[in-house]
C-alpha positions in Angstrom: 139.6 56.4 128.4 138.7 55.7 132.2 141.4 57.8 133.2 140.3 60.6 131.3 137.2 60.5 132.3 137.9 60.3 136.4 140.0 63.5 136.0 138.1 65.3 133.7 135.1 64.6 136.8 137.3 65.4 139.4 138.7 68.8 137.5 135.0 69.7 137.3 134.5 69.1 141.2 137.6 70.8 142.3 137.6 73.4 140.4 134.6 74.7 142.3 133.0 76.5 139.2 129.9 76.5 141.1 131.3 79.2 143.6 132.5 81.3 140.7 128.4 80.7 139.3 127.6 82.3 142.5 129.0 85.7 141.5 127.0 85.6 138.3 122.8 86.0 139.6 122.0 86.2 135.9 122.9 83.4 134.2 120.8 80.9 136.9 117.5 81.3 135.5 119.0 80.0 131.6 119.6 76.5 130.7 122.8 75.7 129.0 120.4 75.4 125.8 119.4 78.7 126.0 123.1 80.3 126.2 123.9 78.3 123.6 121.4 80.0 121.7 122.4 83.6 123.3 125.8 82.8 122.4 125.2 81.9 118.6 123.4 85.1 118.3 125.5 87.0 119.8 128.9 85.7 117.2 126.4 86.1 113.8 125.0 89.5 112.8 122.4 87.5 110.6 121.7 84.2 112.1 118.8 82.3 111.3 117.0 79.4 112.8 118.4 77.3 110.4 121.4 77.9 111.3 121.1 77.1 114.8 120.1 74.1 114.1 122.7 73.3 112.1 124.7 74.2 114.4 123.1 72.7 118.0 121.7 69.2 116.0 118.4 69.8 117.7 115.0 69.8 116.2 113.5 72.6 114.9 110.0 72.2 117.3 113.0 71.8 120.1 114.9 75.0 118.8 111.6 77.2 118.3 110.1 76.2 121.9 113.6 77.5 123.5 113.4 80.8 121.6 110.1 81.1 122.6 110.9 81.5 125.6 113.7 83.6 124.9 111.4 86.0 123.3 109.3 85.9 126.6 112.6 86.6 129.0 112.8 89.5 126.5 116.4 88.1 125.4 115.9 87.4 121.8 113.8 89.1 119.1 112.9 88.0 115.5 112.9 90.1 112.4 112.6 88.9 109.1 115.9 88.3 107.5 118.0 90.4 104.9 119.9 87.4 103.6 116.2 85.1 103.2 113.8 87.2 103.2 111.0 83.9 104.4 113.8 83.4 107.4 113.7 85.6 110.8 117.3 86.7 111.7 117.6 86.7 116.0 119.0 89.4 117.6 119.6 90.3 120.9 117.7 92.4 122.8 119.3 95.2 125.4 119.1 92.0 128.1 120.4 89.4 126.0 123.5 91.5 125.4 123.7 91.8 129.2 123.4 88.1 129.4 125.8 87.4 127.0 128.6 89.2 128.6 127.8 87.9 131.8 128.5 84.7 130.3 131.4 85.6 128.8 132.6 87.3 131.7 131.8 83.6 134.0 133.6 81.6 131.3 136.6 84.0 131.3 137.0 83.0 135.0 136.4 79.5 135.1 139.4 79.6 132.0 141.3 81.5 134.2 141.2 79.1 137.1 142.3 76.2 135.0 145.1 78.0 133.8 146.4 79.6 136.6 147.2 75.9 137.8 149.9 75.1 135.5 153.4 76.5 136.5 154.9 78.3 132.8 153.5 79.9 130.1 154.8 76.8 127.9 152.5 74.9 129.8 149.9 77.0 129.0 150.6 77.2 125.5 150.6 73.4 125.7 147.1 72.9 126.9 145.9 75.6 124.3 147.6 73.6 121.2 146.6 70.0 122.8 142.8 71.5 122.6 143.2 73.2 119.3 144.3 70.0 117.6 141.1 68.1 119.5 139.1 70.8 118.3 140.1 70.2 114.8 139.8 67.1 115.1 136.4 67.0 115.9 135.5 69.6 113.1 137.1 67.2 110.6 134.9 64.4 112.1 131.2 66.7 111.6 132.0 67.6 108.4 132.9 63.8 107.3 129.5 62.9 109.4 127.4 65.6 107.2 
């Protein structure tokens, strides 16, 4: 486990993700809470807050502060929803779609950095099973916890 955690630390710091953040102006003035949020919204047509915070295990007070400010920053808007009716469904505004993508667009090259670094497409196919067994893993582990 020590292992594991000294090169997932050192990955992070020599990867320089920070010069790639550099390149994206936008995203700076969001916490990682916030583009969770953004992100959520931007994979469900009908989202509600209740299913945020299924989703991010934070409380609601928590969860309605952040998209507050959101809905300040002019990224988020609530209408009331189709599915529950006593619900608001979020959407994103114009700005949040720009977000989004810019987010998308940062992810996309930090991804590609790590996987430029190993040699054969078998190698990358590796890494992409290895995680997609971890990641089902960890599903099967929140739905037992639930």
């Amino acid at each position: 486990m020590k292992e594991l955690n000294k090169l997932w630390h050192s990955i992070m710091s020599n990867a320089k993700f920070s010069e790639i953040e550099e390149r994206y102006s936008l995203l700076k003035q969001f916490s990682t809470s916030e583009i969770s949020i953004i992100r959520i919204v931007s994979e469900n047509d009908d989202v509600i807050i209740k299913d945020i915070i299924d989703a991010l295990k934070v409380p609601k007070s928590t969860l309605t502060s952040i998209i507050d400010r959101l809905e300040r920053k002019n990224i988020i808007v609530r209408d009331i929803s189709v599915r529950d009716r006593r619900s608001y469904k979020l959407k994103l505004t114009k700005e949040g779609v720009k977000v989004q993508k810019e987010h998308e667009e940062f992810e996309n090259q930090c991804l590609k950095k790590i996987l430029i670094s190993l040699d054969t497409n078998e190698e990358r196919e590796q890494l992409l099973s290895l995680l997609g067994k971890i990641n089902n893993s960890c599903k099967r582990t929140k739905d037992e916890d639930k």
